[in-house]
C-alpha positions in Angstrom: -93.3 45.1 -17.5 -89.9 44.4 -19.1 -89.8 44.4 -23.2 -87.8 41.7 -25.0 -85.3 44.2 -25.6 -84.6 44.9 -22.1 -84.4 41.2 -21.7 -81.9 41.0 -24.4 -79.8 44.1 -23.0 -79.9 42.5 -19.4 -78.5 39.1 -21.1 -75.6 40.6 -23.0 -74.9 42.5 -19.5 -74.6 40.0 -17.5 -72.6 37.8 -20.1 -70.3 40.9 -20.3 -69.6 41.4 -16.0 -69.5 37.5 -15.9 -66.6 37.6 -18.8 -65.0 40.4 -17.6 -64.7 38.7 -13.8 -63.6 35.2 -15.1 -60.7 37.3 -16.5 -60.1 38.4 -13.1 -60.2 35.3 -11.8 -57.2 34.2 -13.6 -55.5 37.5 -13.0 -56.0 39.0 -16.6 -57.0 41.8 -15.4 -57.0 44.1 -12.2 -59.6 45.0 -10.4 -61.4 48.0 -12.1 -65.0 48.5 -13.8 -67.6 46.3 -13.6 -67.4 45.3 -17.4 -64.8 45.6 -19.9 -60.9 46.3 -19.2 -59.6 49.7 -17.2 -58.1 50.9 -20.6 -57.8 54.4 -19.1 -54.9 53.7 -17.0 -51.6 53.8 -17.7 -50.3 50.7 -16.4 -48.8 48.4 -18.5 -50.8 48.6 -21.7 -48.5 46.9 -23.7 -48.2 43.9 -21.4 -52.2 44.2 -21.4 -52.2 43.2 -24.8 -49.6 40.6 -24.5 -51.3 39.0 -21.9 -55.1 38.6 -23.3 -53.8 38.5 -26.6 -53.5 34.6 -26.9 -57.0 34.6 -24.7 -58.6 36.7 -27.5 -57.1 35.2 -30.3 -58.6 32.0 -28.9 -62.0 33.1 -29.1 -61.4 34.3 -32.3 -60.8 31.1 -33.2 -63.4 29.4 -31.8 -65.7 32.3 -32.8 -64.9 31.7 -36.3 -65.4 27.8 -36.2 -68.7 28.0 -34.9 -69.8 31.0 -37.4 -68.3 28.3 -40.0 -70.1 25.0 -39.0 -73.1 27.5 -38.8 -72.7 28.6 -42.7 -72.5 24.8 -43.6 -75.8 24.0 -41.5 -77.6 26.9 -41.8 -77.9 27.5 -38.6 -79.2 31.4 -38.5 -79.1 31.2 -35.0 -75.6 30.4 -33.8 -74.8 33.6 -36.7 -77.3 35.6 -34.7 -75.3 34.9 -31.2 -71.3 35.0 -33.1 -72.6 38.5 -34.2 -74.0 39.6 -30.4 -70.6 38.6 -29.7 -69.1 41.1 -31.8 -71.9 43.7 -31.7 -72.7 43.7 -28.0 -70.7 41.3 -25.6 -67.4 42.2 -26.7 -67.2 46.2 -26.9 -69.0 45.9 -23.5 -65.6 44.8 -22.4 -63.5 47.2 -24.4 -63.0 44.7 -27.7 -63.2 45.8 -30.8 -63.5 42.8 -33.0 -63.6 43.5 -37.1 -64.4 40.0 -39.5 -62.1 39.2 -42.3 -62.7 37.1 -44.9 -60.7 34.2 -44.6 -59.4 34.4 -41.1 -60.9 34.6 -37.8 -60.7 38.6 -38.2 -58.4 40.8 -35.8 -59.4 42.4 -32.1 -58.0 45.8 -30.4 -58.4 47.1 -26.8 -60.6 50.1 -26.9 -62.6 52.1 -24.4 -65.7 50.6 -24.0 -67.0 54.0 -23.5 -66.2 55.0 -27.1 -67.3 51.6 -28.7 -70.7 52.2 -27.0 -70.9 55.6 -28.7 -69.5 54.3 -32.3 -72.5 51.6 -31.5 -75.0 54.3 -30.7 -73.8 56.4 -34.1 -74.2 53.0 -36.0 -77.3 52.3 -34.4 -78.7 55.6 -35.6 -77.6 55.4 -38.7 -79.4 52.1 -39.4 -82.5 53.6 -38.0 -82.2 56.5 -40.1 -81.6 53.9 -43.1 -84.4 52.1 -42.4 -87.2 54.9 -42.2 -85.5 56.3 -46.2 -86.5 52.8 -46.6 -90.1 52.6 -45.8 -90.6 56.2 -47.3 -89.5 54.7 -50.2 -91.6 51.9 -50.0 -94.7 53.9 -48.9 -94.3 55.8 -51.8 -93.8 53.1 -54.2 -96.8 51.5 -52.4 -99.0 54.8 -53.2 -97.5 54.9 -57.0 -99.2 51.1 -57.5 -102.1 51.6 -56.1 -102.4 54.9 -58.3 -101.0 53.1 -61.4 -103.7 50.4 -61.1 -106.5 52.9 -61.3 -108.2 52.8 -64.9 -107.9 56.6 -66.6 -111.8 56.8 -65.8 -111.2 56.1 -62.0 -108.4 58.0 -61.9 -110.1 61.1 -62.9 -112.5 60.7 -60.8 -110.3 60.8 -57.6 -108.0 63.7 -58.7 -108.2 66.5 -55.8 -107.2 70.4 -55.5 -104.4 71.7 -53.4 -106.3 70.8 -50.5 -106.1 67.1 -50.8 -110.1 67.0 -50.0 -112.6 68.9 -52.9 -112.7 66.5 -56.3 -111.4 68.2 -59.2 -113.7 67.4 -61.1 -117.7 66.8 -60.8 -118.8 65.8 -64.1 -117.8 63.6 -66.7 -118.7 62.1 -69.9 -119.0 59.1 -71.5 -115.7 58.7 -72.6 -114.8 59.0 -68.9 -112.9 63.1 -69.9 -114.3 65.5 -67.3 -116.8 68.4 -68.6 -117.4 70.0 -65.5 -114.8 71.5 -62.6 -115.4 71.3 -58.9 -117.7 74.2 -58.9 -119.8 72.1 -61.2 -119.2 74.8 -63.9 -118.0 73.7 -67.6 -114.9 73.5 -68.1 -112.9 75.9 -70.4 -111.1 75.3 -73.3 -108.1 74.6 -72.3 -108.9 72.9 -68.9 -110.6 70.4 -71.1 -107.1 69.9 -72.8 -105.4 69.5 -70.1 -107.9 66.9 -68.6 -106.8 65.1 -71.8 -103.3 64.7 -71.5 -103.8 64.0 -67.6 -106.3 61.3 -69.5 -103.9 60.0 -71.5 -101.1 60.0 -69.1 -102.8 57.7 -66.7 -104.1 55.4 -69.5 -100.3 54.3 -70.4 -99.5 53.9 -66.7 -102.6 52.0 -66.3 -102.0 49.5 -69.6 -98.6 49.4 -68.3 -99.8 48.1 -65.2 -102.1 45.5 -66.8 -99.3 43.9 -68.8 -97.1 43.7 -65.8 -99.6 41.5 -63.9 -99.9 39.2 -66.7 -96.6 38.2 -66.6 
């Protein structure tokens, strides 16, 4: 069963052969691969550009119009398509196409090959972005959900190394352990350090409290 992005890739493919054999059609190009222009030849290269330059710098044009009447109406989805334009259709077909502010932006006949791997690199890049991202906010998410524990609660969840046994098995009333995970009393100094951990989560916690009342 074909995912929506498979749908979406076959789109911009056949958008990009049907482009590419219009230009054919009126002789802009040879015949050569099945999308984008035979950069790889030799031939004429110059007179290449000369000769699609007033096509490109058309659609450029009307590129730019459309992404403009878009910005005034808000319409997110004529953006979305100007951008597969740029993103997908065009270095199918060997395009680069870079925005500018200002103007309609500027165009260069690359291999298609090597836009497709610059696309690949960018796409990683995003993804590799986007996954600092959610650790980020996965951790963030973990330091709330801690923060909004009262010091007494807290306490009561704190673990070992391990992740698993309770640090601590018995408490008094004032919420400060007595007792370690063993069940034996605590020591002298492990009951001071229970303190500070104590007092530590106790300013998070207010903190908290006064943040959610604003």
């Amino acid at each position: 069963m074909a995912t929506a992005g498979t749908v979406v890739n076959l789109i911009l493919r056949a958008t990009a052969v049907y482009i590419t054999e219009i230009f054919k059609v009126f002789g802009l190009i040879k015949n050569g691969p099945e999308i984008g222009f035979p950069i790889g030849d030799n031939e004429g290269g110059a007179d290449k550009e000369e000769t699609l330059g007033p096509v490109l710098d058309a659609v450029l044009k009307f590129r730019q119009s459309i992404r403009s009447a878009a910005k005034n109406s808000g319409d997110k989805e004529a953006l979305k398509m100007c951008d597969a334009l740029r993103d997908d259709i065009l270095p199918q077909l060997g395009i680069r196409l870079e925005d500018k502010e200002g103007s309609e932006g500027t165009w260069k006949l690359v291999s298609a090959e090597e836009l497709m791997r610059e696309k690949e690199q960018q796409e990683l890049e995003r993804q590799r972005k986007q996954m600092e991202k959610d650790a980020r906010a996965k951790e963030q998410a973990e330091k709330d959900r801690m923060n909004a524990l009262s010091p007494e609660e807290f306490m009561k969840q704190l673990t070992l190394e391990d992740g698993k046994t309770v640090k601590y098995s018995k408490f008094g009333d004032d919420g400060l352990p007595t007792h370690d995970s063993k069940g034996e009393e605590l020591q002298k100094s492990s009951i001071k350090k229970a303190g500070k951990e104590f007092q530590t989560q106790k300013k998070k916690y207010e903190k908290f409290l006064a943040k959610q009342q604003k």
